[in-house]
C-alpha positions in Angstrom: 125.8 177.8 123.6 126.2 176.4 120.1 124.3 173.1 119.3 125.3 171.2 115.9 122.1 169.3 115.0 122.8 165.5 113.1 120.2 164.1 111.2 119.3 161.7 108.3 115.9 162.7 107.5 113.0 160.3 106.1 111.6 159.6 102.8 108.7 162.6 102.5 107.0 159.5 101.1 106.7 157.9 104.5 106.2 160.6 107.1 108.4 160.5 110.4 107.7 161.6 113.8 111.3 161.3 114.1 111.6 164.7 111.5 109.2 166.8 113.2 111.0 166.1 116.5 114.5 167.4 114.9 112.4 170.6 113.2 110.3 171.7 116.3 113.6 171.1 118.8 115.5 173.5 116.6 112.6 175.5 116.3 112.5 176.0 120.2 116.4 176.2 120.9 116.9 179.1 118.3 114.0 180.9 120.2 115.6 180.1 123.7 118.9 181.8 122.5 120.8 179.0 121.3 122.7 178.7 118.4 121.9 175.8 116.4 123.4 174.6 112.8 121.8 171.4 111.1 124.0 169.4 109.4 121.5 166.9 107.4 121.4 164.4 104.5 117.8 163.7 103.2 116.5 159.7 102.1 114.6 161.8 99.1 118.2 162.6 97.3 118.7 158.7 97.0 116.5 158.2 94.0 117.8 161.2 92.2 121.5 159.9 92.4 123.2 158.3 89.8 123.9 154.7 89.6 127.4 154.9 90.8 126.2 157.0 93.9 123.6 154.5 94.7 126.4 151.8 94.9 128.2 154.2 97.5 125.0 154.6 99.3 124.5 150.5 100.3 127.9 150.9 102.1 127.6 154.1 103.7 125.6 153.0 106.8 128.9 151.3 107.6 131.0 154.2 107.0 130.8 157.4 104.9 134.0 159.3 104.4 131.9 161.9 102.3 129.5 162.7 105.8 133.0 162.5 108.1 134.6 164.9 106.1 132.0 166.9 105.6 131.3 167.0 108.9 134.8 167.5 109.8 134.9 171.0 108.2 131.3 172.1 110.1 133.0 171.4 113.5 136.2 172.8 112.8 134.0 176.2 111.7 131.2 176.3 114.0 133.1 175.2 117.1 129.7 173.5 118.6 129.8 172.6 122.5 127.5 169.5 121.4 126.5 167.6 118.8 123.5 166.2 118.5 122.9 163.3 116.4 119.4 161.9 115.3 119.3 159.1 112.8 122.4 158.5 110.8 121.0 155.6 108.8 121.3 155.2 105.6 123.6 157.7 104.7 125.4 159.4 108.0 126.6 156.6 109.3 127.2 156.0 113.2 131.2 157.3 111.9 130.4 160.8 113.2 130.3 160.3 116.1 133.5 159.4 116.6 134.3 162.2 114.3 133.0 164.5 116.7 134.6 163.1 119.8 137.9 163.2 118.1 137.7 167.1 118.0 136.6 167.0 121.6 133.2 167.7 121.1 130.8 166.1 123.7 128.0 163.7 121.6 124.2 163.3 122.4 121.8 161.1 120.5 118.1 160.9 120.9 117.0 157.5 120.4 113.6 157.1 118.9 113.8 153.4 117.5 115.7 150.4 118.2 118.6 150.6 115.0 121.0 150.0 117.8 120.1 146.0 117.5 117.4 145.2 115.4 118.4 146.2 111.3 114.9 147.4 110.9 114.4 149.2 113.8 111.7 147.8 115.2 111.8 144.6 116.9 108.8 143.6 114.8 108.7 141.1 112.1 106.5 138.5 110.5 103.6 140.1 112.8 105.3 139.5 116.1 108.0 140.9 117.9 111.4 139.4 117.1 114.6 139.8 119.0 116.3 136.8 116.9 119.4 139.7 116.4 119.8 141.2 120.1 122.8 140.3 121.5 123.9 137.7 119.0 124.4 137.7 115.4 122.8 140.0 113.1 122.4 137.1 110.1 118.7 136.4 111.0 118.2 139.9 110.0 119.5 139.5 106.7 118.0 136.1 106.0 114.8 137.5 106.5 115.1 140.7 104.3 114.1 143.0 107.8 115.6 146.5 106.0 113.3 147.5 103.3 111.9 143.7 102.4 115.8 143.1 100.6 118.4 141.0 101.5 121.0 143.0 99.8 120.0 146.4 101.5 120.4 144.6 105.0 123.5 143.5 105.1 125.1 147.5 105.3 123.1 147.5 108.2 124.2 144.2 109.3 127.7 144.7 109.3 127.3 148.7 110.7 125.6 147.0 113.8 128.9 145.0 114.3 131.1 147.3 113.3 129.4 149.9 115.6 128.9 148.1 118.6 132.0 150.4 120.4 131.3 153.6 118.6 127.7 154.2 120.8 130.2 153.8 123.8 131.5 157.1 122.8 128.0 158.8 123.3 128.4 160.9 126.1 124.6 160.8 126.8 121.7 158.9 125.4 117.8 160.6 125.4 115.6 158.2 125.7 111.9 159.5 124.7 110.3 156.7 127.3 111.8 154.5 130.3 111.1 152.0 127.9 113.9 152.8 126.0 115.6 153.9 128.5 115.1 150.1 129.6 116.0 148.6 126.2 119.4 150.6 126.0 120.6 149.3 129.5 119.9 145.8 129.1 121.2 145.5 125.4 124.1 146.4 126.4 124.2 149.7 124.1 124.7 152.1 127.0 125.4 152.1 131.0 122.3 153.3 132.9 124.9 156.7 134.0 124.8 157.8 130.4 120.9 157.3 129.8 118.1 159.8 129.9 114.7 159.9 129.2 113.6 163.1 127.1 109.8 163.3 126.3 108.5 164.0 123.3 106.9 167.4 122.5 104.6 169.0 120.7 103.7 173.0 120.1 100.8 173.9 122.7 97.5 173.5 121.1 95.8 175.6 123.2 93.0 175.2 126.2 91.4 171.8 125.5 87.6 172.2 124.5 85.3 169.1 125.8 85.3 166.1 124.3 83.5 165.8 121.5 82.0 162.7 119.7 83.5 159.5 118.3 87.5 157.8 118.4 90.7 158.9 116.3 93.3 157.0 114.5 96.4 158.9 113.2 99.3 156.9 112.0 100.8 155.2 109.2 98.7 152.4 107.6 101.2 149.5 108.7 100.3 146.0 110.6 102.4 146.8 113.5 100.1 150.4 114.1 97.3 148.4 114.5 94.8 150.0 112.3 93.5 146.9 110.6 93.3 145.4 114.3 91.3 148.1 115.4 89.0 147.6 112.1 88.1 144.3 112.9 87.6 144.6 116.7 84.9 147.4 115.9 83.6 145.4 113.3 82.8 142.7 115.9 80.3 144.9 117.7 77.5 146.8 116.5 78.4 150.0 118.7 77.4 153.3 117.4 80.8 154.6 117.6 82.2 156.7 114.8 86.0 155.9 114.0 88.0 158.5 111.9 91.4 156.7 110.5 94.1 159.4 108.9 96.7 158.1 107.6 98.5 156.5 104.9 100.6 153.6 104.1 101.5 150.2 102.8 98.2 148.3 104.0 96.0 150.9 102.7 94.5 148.6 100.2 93.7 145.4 102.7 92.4 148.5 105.3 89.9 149.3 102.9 88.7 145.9 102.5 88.5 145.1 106.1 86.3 148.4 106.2 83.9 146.5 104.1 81.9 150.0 103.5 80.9 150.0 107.8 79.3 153.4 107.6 81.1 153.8 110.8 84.1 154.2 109.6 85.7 157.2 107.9 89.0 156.9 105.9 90.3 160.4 105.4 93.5 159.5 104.0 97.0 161.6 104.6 96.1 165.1 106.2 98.1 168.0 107.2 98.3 168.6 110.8 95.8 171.6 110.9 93.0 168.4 110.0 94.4 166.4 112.6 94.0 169.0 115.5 90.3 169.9 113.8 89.9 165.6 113.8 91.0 165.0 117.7 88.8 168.8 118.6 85.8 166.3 117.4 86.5 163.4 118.6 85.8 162.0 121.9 88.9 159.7 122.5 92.4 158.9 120.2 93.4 155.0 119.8 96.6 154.3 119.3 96.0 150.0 118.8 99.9 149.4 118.0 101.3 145.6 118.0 105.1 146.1 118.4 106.8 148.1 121.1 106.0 151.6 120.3 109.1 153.6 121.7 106.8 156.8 122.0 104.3 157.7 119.6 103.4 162.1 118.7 99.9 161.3 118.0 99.4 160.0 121.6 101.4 162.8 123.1 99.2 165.0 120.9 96.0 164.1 122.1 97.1 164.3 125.5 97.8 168.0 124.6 94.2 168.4 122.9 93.0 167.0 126.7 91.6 163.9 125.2 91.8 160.6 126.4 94.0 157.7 124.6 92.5 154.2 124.3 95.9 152.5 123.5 97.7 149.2 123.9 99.6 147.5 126.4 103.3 147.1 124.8 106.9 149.3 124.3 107.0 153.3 125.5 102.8 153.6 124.9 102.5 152.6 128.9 104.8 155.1 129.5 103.1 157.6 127.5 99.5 156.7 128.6 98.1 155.8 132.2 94.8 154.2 133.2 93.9 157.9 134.4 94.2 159.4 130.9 92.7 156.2 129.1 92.3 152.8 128.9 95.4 150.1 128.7 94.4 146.8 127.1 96.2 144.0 125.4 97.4 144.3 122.3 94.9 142.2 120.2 91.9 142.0 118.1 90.8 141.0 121.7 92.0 144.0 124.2 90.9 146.4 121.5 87.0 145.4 121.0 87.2 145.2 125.1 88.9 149.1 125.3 86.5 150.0 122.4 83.0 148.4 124.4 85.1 150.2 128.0 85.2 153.5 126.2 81.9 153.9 124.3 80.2 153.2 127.7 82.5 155.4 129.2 80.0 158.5 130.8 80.4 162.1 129.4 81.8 163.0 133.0 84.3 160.5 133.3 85.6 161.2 129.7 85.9 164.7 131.0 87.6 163.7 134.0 90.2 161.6 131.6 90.5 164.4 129.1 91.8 167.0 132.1 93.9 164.3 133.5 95.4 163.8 129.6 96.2 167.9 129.6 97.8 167.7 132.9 100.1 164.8 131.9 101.0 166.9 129.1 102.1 169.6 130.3 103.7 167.9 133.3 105.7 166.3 130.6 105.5 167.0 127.0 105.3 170.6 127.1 107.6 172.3 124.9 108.8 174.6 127.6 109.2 172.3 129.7 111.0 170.2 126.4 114.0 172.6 126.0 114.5 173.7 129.5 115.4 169.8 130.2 117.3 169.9 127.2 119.6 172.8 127.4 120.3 171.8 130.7 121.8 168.4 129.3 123.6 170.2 127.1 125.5 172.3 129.8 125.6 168.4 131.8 127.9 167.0 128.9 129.8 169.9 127.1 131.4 170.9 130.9 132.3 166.9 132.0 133.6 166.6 127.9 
């Protein structure tokens, strides 16, 4: 089987789950046998470009003839039985896909955000969640600046959701990584339930779990909508001994280390390669994952899970998907819910944070194994590339 891989990768400036899904699925389909070829354009290249080239860029979301060409060629050489497309924004464009269906080459996406209506992706703006552009016009969006804080950079976006409303039609099948977006897909309108599927994340296999260790995790980018400065001030309403470890990076960095306010309790570690992370969640007790929008799926909640540690994490989007009451605690997603989950899990005894932690494994490997990952996914492969 030959698989032709579509993504637009992320600035290296703002790390992406979304990349290190594309690199460890290609990772695990060249070691089950299957021939994969990426065909990739990087965010990074943007700000080397010339001035000219930048121009092009603002209209490619739309349509670029470079990518469909280029693209073009790659299919007429490799001969792929699927194409699999990631992100295409800013510089793929959803164009490919009907560039690929023209040549007869059956077309899955994975769907990790919410593009598809919403210019910025998330459904989240002005610290609430904001449907203003689902199902109507996609002005609000550019009145209010929602890609990249510009008015000018959202209006490509604007006019590529219009313009693209019929080409996600042509997707033969859509992988959803929760229901929840399995959900969102059906009732925008953006696919019929027969062409949805909900695909997991994954994550490599950490190994046996060792028992829980002391103290909660944050790993994520330092944004409102993760919920890291929430999760600051509920702690800093109680005077529990509970150590909190926050890795990360990101836009509120600054304001984060004001609300920390020098609480001994709290440890900013900064941005940390992922061999700190697995030593940060072997330590720990419990993860939090405190977002405030509708988390499609989050890796660092699938990851704990595969450490065997419990998830304190918030009631909203793909999270209550991801996480159960049997692997955690569910709570609202305020200042509120979080000081309740944080009081729930530092009284939490050692036996039933054991209990959670083996329940957390076994959802893991249930579902987010990587095994189990690419089995599913080669046989979705085969589903599509036979009815194409």
């Amino acid at each position: 089987m030959r698989i032709l891989v579509v993504h637009n990768r992320y600035r290296s400036s703002a790390p992406s789950g979304e990349n290190k899904v594309v690199d460890d699925d290609v990772a695990r389909l060249c070691a089950a046998g299957v021939e994969v070829e990426r065909y990739e354009r990087s965010s990074d290249d943007i700000a080397d470009m010339s001035l000219p080239a930048k121009l092009v860029v603002g209209v490619r979301p739309v349509h670029s003839f470079a990518d469909t060409r280029a693209l073009g060629g790659v299919i007429d050489r490799f001969r792929p039985d699927v194409v699999h497309l990631h992100n295409p924004f800013p510089m793929i464009s959803p164009s490919v896909i009907r560039t690929a269906r023209r040549r007869g080459v059956a077309v899955v996406q994975t769907v990790h955000n919410y593009r598809a209506t919403c210019i910025a992706g998330t459904h989240y703006r002005d610290e609430r969640i904001c449907t203003a552009c689902c199902g109507r016009s996609p002005l609000p969006g550019i009145r209010h600046g929602c890609y990249q804080g510009s008015r000018v950079r959202s209006v490509p976006l604007a006019v590529s959701s219009v313009v693209h409303r019929s080409t996600w039609r042509a997707v033969d099948r859509f992988l959803a990584v929760s229901p929840f977006v399995a959900r969102w897909l059906v009732e925008h309108d953006v696919a019929p339930a027969d062409r949805v599927d909900v695909r997991w994340n994954s994550i490599v296999d950490p190994g046996p779990p060792v028992l829980p260790g002391s103290g909660a995790l944050f790993t994520g980018r330092i944004e409102r909508q993760k919920g890291a400065l929430a999760l600051v001030r509920a702690l800093r309403r109680t005077d529990l001994d509970l150590r909190l470890t926050i890795a990360g990076d990101g836009p509120d960095r600054a304001q984060l280390e004001r609300e920390v306010g020098g609480d001994p309790r709290i440890d900013l570690i900064g941005l940390v390669d992922a061999d700190r992370v697995q030593r940060e969640l072997r330590r720990a007790a419990f993860a939090v994952v405190p977002s405030l929008w509708n988390e499609p799926a989050t890796l660092s909640a699938t990851e704990a899970l595969a450490h065997g540690r419990a998830v304190l994490a918030t009631r909203i989007g793909g999270l209550v998907d991801v996480v159960g009451e049997a692997t955690g605690w569910v709570v609202d997603p305020t200042v509120d819910g979080l000081e309740a989950g944080l009081r729930a899990a530092a009284a939490t005894t050692a036996e039933d944070l054991a209990s959670r932690g083996v329940a957390a494994r076994e959802r893991y490997e249930r579902r987010h194994h990587p095994d189990r990952a690419v089995e599913r996914l080669v046989e979705l492969y085969g589903e599509v590339s036979g009815a194409s």
